[in-house]
C-alpha positions in Angstrom: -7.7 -6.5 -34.6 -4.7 -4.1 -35.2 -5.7 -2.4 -31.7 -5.8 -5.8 -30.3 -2.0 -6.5 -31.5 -0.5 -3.1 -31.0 -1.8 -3.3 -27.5 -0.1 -7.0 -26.4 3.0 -5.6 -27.8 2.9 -2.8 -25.8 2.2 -4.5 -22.9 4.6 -7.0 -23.4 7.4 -4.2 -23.8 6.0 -2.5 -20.6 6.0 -5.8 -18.3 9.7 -6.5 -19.4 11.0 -2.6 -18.8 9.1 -3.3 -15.3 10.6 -6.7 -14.8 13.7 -4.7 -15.6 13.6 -2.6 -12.5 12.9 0.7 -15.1 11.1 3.6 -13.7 7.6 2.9 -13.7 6.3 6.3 -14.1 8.1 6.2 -17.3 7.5 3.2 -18.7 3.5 3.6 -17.9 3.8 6.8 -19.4 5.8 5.7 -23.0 3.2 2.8 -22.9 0.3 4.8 -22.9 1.8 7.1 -25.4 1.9 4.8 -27.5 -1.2 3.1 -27.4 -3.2 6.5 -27.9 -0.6 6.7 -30.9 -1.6 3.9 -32.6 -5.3 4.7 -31.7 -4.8 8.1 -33.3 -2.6 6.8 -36.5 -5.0 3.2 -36.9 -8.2 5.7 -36.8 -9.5 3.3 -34.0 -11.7 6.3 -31.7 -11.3 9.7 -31.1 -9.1 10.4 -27.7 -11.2 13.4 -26.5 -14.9 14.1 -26.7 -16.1 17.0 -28.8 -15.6 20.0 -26.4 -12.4 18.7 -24.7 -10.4 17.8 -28.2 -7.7 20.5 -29.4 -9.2 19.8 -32.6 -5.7 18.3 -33.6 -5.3 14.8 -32.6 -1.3 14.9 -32.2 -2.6 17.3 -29.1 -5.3 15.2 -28.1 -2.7 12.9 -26.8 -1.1 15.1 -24.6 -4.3 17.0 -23.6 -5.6 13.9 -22.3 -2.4 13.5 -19.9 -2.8 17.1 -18.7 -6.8 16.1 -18.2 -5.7 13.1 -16.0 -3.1 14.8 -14.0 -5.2 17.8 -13.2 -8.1 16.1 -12.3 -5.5 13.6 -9.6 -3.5 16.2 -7.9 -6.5 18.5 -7.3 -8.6 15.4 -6.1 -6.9 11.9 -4.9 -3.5 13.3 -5.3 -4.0 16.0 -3.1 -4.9 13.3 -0.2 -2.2 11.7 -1.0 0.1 14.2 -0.4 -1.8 15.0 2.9 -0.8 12.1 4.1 2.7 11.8 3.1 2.8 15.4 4.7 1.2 14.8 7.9 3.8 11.5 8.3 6.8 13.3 7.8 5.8 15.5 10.3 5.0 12.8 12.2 8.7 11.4 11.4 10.0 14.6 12.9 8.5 14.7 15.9 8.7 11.3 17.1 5.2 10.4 17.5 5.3 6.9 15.6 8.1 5.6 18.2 5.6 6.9 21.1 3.2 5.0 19.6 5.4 1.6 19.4 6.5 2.0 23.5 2.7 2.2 24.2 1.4 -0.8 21.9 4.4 -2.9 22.8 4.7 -2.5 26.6 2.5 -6.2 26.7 5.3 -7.8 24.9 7.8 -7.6 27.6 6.0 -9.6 29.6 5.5 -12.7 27.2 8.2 -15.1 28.2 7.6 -18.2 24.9 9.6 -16.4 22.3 7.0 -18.1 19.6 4.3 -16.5 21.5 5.9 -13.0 21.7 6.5 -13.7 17.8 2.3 -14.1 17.3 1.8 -11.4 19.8 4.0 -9.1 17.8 2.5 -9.9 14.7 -0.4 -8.4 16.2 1.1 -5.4 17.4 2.4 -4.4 14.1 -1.1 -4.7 12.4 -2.2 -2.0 15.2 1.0 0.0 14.1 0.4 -0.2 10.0 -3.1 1.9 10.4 -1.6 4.7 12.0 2.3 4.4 9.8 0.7 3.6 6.1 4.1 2.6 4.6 5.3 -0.9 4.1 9.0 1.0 4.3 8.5 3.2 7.2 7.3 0.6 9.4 9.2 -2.0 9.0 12.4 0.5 9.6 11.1 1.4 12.3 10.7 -2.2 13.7 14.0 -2.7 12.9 15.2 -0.1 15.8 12.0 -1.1 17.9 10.4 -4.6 18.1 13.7 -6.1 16.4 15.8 -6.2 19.2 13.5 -7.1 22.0 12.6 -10.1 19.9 16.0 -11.1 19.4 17.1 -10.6 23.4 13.6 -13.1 24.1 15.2 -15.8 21.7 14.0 -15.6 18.5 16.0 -16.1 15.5 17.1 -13.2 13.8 14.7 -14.7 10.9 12.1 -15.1 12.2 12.4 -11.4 13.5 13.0 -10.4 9.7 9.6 -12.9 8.6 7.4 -11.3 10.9 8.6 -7.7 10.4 8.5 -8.1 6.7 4.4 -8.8 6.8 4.0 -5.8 9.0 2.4 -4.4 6.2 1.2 -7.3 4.6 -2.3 -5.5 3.6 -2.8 -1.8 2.4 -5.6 -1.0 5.1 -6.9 2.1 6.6 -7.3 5.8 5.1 -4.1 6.3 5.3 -3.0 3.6 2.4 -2.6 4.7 -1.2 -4.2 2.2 -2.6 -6.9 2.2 -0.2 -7.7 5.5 -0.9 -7.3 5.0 -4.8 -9.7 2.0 -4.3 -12.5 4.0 -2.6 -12.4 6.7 -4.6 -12.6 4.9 -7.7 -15.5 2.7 -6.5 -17.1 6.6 -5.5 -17.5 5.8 -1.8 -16.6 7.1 1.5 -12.8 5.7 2.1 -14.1 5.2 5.9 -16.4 3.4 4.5 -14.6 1.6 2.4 -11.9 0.9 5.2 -14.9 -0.3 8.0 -17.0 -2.2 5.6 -14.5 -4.0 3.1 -11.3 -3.7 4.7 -11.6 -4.5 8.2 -14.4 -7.3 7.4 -11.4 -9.6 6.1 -8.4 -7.8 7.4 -9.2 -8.6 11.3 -9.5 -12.8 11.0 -7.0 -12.9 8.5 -4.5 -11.0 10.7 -5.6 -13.3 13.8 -4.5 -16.0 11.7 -1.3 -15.3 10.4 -0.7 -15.1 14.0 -0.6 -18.4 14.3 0.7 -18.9 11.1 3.7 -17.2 12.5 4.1 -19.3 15.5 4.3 -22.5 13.7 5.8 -21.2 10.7 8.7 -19.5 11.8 9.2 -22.1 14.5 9.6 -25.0 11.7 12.2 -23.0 9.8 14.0 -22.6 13.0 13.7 -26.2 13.7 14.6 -26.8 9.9 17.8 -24.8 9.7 19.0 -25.9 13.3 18.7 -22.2 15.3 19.8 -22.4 18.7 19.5 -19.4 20.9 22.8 -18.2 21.9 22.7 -15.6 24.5 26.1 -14.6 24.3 26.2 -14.1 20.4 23.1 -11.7 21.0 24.5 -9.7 23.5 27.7 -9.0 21.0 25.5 -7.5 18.5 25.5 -4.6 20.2 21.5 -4.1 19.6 20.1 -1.0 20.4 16.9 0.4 21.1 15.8 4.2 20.1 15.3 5.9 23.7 15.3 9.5 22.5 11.0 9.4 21.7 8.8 12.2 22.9 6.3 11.9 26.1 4.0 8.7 25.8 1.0 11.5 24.8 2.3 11.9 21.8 0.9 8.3 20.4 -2.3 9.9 20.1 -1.0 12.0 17.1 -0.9 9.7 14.8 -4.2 8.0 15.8 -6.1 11.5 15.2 -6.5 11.4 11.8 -8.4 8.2 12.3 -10.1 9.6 14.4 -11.5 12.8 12.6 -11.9 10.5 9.1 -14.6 7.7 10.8 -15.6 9.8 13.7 -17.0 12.6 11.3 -18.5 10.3 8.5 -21.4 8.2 7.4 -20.2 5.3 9.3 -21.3 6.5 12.1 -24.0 8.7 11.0 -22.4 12.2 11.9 -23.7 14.6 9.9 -20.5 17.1 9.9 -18.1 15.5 6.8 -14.6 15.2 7.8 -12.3 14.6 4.5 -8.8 13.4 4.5 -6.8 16.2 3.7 -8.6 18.3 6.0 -8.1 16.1 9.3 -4.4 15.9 8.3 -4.2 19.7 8.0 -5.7 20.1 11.3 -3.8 16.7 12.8 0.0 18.1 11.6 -1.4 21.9 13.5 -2.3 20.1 16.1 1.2 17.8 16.6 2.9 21.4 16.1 0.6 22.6 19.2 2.1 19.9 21.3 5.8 20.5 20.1 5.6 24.4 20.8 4.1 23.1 24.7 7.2 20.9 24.9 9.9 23.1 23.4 8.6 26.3 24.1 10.8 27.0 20.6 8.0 29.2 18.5 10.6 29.7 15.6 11.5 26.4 15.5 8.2 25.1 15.8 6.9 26.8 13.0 10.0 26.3 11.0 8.9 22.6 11.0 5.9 23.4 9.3 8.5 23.5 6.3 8.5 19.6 6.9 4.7 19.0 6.4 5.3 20.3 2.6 8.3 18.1 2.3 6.2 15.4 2.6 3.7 16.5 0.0 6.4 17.1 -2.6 7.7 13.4 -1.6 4.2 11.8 -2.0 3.7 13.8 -5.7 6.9 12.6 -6.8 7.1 8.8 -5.4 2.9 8.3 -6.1 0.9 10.7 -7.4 3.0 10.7 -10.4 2.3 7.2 -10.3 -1.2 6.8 -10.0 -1.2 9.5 -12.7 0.8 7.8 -15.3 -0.7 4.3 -14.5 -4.5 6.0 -15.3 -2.5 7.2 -18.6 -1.1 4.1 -19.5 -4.7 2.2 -18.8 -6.3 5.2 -20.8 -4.6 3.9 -24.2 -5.7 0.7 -22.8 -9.7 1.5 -23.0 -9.2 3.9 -25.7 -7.5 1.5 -28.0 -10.7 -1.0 -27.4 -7.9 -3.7 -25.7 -10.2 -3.4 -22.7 -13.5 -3.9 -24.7 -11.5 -7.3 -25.9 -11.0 -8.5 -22.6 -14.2 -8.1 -21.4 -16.0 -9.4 -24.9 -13.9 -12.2 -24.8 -14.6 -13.5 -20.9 -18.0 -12.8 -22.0 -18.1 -15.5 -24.7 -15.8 -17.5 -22.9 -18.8 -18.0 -20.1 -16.1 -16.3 -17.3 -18.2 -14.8 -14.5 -16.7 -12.8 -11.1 -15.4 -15.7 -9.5 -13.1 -16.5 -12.4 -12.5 -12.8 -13.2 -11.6 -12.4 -9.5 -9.3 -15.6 -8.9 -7.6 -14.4 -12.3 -7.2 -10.8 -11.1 -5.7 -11.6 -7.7 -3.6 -13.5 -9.4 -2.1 -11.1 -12.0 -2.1 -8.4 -8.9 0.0 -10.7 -6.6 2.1 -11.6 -10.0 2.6 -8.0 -10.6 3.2 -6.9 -7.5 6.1 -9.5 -6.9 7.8 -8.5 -10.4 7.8 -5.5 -9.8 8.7 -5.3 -6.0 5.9 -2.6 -5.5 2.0 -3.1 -4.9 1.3 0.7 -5.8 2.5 0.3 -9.1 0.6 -3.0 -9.9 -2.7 -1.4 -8.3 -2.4 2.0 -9.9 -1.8 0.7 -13.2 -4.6 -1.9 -13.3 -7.7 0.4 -10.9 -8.5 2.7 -13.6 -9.7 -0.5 -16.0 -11.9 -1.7 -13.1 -15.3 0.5 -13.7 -15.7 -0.4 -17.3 -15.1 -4.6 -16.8 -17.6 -4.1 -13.6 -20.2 -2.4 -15.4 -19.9 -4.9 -18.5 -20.4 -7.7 -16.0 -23.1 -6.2 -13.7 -21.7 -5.6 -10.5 -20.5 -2.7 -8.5 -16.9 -1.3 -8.9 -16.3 -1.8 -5.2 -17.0 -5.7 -5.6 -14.1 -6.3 -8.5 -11.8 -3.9 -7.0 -11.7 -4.9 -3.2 -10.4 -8.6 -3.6 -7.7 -6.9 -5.8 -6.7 -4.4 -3.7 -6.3 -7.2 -0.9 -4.2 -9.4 -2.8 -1.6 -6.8 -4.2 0.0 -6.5 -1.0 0.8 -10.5 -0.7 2.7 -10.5 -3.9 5.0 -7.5 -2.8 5.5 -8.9 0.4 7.4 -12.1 -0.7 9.3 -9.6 -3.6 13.3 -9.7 -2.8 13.5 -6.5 -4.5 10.7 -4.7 -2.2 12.1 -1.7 -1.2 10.9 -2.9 3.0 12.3 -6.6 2.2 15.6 -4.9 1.4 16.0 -2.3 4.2 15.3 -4.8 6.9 17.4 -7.3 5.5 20.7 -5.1 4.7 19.8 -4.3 8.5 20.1 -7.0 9.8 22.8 -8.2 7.3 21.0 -11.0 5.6 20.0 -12.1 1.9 16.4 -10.5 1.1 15.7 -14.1 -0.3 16.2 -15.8 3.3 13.2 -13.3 4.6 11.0 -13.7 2.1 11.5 -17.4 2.5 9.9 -16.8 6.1 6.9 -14.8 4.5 6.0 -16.9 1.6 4.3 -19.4 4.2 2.3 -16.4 5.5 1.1 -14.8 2.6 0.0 -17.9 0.5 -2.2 -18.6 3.6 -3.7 -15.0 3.5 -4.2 -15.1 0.0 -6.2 -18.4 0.6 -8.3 -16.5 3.1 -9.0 -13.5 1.2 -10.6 -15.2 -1.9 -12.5 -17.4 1.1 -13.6 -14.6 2.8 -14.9 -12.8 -0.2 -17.0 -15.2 -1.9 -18.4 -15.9 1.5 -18.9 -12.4 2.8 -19.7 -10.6 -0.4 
């Protein structure tokens, strides 16, 4: 009982610090020192098994943070930071605005600017599986998409509504959580991104484009918009023209393409992880800037880059994912988990309820807290012990959860995307999210619908 209480206080204290805008990594971290103090002063379990404990339980608490972020960095963290690396020197080179001018050369020829709004929708959800940040996109947008949507007559918010749900679900090897996700289930993450993602990500996205069409077209209608020509042309909007040769959209796509085209999925039997395709995609994208520059020092100077972006990713996620497993450690090892799972036992609550619940504290989270990495990387962890309890596959709790994060950061004022494109565009991030709420309460409809129907 006293592990029961010391743990609602505790989480209590860490959802206001959050709430709060405090650092997550250290508020997940003080959390879960606590909890494994109480654990260790109450007498509740031992923290450590017999040949990993210090043989001082003070220790044990620490030794268990050390286990956790030794066992991340070497493993998911290091694909983490792959990633982060292999996008900065993406950043560098240009390759992501190659990529846009290829995907978005359709769009100039849509004349409805409603239709161009749907058809850009789609666009960006071909973008977001080759740019895995909700940030990085959407900035990018904002120099790209934005003003060609606003030239064809669409409201500067409805721009902002569409841009803001660029990244409206974590999907593709590339995400975070996606990766997090798969490897916590134990399963392929092309697997997991072919066979779970893309199952409910493709009609869901077709959707929202029309969602989009009527949505944004009834706020328009609502708050009286009326294209004025003239008022665009003195914004002064302008479009990024210095981007590399139109080959270089193929660099980001590589990765992709080494992840699924050497796995399971499609029964190669070479193996193809994530770090390694991004190690041989970023020497690859330096091939095709020494071709173009003929600039060897340079070249391999900017090599320098692809670390950056590894030292980025352990700072801004892998610390994290690591403190979030922490915190959920004093969770389990304080029995609060145990409770939970006891009590939706006796309470009759099987994986519908346990799901509908979860997706909702997820979206709740994620909203609060204006990030869904924080919300998912905190809660993951806890998933393998409640799926086992109730007699279904890690994969099958998880997935729905990992879905619905994203809606709940998506209509967050305080999202870090929400907030660039707004200040941007020199708007309130409350009138965006206005224009994404719509969107995302249909998606998160869909999901759950999807699930219990596909799964």
């Amino acid at each position: 009982m006293i592990g029961i209480l010391c743990s609602l206080i505790v989480l209590a204290g860490v959802v206001y610090l959050l709430a709060k805008n405090y650092t997550p990594q250290a508020v997940l971290l003080c959390g879960g020192l606590v909890l494994l103090a109480c654990t260790a002063l109450f007498n509740i379990g031992p923290l450590l098994g017999p040949k990993q404990t210090t043989n001082l339980i003070f220790f044990d608490i620490f030794e268990t943070f050390k286990n956790i972020l030794s066992s991340r960095v070497a493993g998911l963290g290091l694909m983490i930071m792959s990633i982060g690396g292999f996008a900065r020197y993406m950043d560098h080179v240009g390759a992501s605005k190659a990529l846009f001018a290829l995907v978005a050369r359709p769009l100039r020829a849509i004349n409805s600017p409603y239709l161009l709004l749907a058809a850009s929708f789609l666009v960006s959800q071909v973008l977001v599986i080759f740019i895995p940040s909700h940030s990085g996109l959407g900035l990018l947008l904002m120099v790209t998409l934005y003003p060609l949507l606003l030239r064809a007559g669409v409201s500067k918010l409805s721009a902002l509504g569409v841009i803001g749900c660029a990244q409206y679900i974590d999907a593709g090897p590339g995400s975070g959580n996606a990766l997090l996700a798969a490897k916590t289930a134990g399963i392929d993450v092309a697997e997991y991104f072919i066979h779970y993602q893309l199952v409910v990500f493709v009609p869901i996205t077709l959707a929202l484009a029309v969602v989009h069409y009527f949505v944004q077209r009834w706020w328009d209608k609502k708050e009286g918009y009326i294209y004025d020509a003239e008022a665009v042309a003195q914004m002064n909007l302008k479009e990024e023209s210095d981007r590399p040769p139109l080959i270089y959209a193929a660099l980001p796509i590589l990765p992709l393409v080494l992840i699924i085209g050497f796995s399971k999925v499609v029964g190669s039997t070479v193996k193809m992880d994530v770090v390694t395709a991004m190690v041989i995609s970023t020497l690859v994208s330096m091939l095709a800037e020494f071709i173009r520059s003929r600039d060897l020092k340079s070249v391999l100077q900017s090599l320098m880059l692809f670390f950056d972006g590894l030292g980025r990713q352990l700072t801004n996620v892998v610390s994290l994912i690591v403190c979030g497993e922490f915190f959920a450690a004093g969770l389990i090892k304080i029995g609060a988990v145990k409770a939970m799972i006891d009590g939706a036992q006796s309470a009759g609550l099987g994986l519908t309820t346990m799901v509908i619940v979860g997706s909702l504290i997820m979206a709740g989270t994620a909203f609060i807290m204006g990030s869904g990495n924080a919300a998912f990387f905190s809660f993951a962890p806890l998933t393998p012990q409640i799926a086992s309890a109730m007699g279904v596959s890690t994969v099958t709790l998880l997935f729905p959860l990992q879905i619905m994060t994203s809606f709940g950061r998506v209509v967050s004022p305080i999202t870090a995307a929400i907030v660039g494109i707004a200040g941007i565009a020199g708007v309130s991030p409350f009138q965006v999210v206005k224009r994404t709420a719509i969107p995302m309460l249909v998606a998160a409809v869909m999901n759950l619908v999807l699930y219990f129907a596909l799964f």
